[in-house]
Steps between C-alpha positions, in 0.01 A plus 500: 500500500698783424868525481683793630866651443651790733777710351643840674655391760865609631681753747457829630636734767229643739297739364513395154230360257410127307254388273359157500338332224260211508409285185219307473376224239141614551262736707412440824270711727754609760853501504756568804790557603690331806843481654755286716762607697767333685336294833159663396173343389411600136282787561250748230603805350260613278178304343328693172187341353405498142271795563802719582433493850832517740588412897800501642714438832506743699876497501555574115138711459669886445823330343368225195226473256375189338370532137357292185553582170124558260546109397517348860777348421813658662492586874755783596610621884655779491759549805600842657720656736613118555588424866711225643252326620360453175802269426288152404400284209169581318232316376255536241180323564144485320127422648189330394325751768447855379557609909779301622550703784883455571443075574813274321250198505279762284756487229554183300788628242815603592805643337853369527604814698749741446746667782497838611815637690517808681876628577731748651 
């Protein structure tokens, strides 16, 4: 089982950028990212497999991009032109399945989280 740690987090007026970092203990063959907002079910962002292969929600598709470093180690999601609805907390998760699709039950690691406001 794999252990993961989020870091990036914090707040942003609209339009501005973040850059979330996942560490893992180990390799797994995908890797996601989800988010929570107030009075909302925890919902996908972006999933990445181990072959480099990315999908995204359609609502953050033109605006972030989910990475791994060469080691498959570190999972990044890189946030632009942040909106307000964006405002959640975000979640770092890993997969035994190389095609996860964008399923929580597919993911049996998770992160601690770490909160991303968006502000006036």
């Amino acid at each position: 089982q794999v252990d993961l740690v989020e870091s990036g987090g914090g707040s942003v007026q609209p339009g501005g950028s973040l850059r979330l970092s996942c560490v893992a203990s180990g390799t797994t063959p995908s890797m996601g990212w989800f988010r929570q907002a107030p009075g909302k079910e925890r919902e996908a962002v972006a999933v990445i497999n181990k072959r480099g292969n990315p999908a995204y929600a359609d609502s953050v598709k033109d605006r972030f991009t989910i990475s791994l470093d060469n080691f498959k180690t570190t999972l990044y999601l890189q946030m632009n032109n942040l909106k307000l609805e964006d405002t959640a907390i975000y979640y770092c998760a890993a997969s035994s399945l190389l095609w996860p699709a964008f399923q929580p039950a597919n993911f049996d690691a998770w992160g601690q989280g770490t909160q991303v406001t968006v502000s006036f």
